[in-house]
C-alpha positions in Angstrom: 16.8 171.4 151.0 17.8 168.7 153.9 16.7 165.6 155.1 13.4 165.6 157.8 13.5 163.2 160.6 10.2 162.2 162.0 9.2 160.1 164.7 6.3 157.5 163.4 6.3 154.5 161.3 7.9 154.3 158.0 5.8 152.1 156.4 3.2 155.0 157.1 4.5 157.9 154.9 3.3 161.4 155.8 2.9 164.0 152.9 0.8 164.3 149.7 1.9 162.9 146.5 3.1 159.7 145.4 5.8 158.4 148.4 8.6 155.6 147.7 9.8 154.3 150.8 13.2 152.8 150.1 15.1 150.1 152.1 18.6 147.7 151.9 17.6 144.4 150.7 20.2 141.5 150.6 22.1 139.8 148.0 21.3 136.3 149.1 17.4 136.1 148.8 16.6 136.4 152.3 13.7 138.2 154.0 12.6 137.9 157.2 14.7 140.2 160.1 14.4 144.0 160.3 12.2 146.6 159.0 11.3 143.6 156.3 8.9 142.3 158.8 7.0 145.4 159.2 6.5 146.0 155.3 5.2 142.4 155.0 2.6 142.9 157.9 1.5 146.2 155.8 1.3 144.4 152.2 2.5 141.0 151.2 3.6 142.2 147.8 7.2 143.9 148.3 8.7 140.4 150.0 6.5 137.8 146.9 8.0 140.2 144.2 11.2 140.5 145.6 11.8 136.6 146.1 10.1 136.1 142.4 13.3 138.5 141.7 16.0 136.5 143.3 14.7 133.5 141.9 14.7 134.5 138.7 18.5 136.0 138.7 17.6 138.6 136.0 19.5 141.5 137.1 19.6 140.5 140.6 22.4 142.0 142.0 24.2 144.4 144.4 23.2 148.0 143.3 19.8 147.1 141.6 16.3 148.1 142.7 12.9 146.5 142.2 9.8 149.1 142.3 6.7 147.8 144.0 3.5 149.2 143.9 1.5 148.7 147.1 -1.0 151.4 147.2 -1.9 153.8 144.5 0.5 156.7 146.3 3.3 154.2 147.4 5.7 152.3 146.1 7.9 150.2 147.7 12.1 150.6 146.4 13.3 147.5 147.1 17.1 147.7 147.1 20.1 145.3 147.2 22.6 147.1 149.0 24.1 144.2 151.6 26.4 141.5 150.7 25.3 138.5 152.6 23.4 138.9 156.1 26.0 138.7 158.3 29.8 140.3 158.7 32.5 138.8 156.8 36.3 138.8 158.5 34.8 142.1 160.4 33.4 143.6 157.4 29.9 144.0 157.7 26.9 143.5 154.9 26.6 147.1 154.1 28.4 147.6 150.7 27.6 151.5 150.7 28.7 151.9 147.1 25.7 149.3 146.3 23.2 151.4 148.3 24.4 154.5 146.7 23.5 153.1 142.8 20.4 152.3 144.1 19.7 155.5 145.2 20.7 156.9 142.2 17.6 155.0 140.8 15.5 155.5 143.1 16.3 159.6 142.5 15.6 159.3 138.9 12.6 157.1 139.7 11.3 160.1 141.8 12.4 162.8 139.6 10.5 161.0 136.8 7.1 160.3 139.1 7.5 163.5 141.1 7.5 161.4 144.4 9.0 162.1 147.9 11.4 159.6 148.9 10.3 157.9 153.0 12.6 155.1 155.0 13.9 154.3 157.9 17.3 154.8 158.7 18.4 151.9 156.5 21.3 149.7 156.3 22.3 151.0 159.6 20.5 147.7 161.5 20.9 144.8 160.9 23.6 145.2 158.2 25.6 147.1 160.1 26.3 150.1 158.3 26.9 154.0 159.8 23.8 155.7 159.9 26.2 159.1 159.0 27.5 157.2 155.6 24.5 156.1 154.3 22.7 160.0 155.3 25.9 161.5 153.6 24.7 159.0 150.3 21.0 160.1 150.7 21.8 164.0 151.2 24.3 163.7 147.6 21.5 161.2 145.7 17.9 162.3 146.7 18.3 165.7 148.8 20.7 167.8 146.9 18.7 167.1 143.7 15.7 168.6 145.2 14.3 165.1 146.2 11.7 165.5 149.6 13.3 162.7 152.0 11.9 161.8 155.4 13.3 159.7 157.6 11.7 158.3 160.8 12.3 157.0 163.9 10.2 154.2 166.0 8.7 156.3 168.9 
């Protein structure tokens, strides 16, 4: 199995089934650049929950993933996988190893729910990560376990 690549929207998943569309949250309780902006004009839920979340500290942390349920066939997979929002003595917010125990959730999440897996090419925006890490994390965590992962590109 291998990852698809689509060109359309990501916060419009294609496919049948329940869909969780994943992307790299911060560690810092911000929420308002990137493909953020375009899950909160879809559903206002994914950014209340996940500041409800930081606010609370339980568990909030680089690594961890909050589920959201947005639509009876989607749920959103909120993941902390940046440190920070900006780079750090050259080192950007992208802590890979974070994003890859979140996918490791997120895979046992869609194992358990028999759900495909939908994003965008996160973490490699606006914190600055290699888009051929974070597929190399994606094809070990979701694909390779017989996960369905699309990703898509903005026409």
């Amino acid at each position: 199995m291998k990852t698809n690549y689509v060109t359309g929207d990501a916060t419009q998943p294609q496919g049948n089934g329940l869909k969780v569309i994943t992307h790299i949250c911060n560690d810092i309780g911000g929420w308002g650049r990137g493909f953020v902006l375009a899950l909160s004009k879809r559903w206002k839920q994914p950014e209340k929950e996940y500041r409800q979340w930081y606010e609370s500290g339980q568990n909030f942390q680089l690594g961890e993933v909050q589920f959201v349920q947005v639509e009876a066939d989607v749920v959103i997979a909120n993941i902390i996988g940046q440190h920070k929002v900006s780079a750090t003595n050259g080192v950007p917010p992208i802590r890979y190893e974070a994003v890859r125990k979140g996918l490791q959730k997120v895979s046992q999440y869609a194992l358990d729910h028999q759900a495909s897996v939908h994003m965008p090419r996160m973490g490699a925006g606006l914190a600055g990560g290699q888009w051929e890490e974070i597929e190399k994390i994606v094809e070990e965590e979701l694909t390779q376990k017989g996960i369905v992962v699309t990703v898509y590109d903005l026409a």
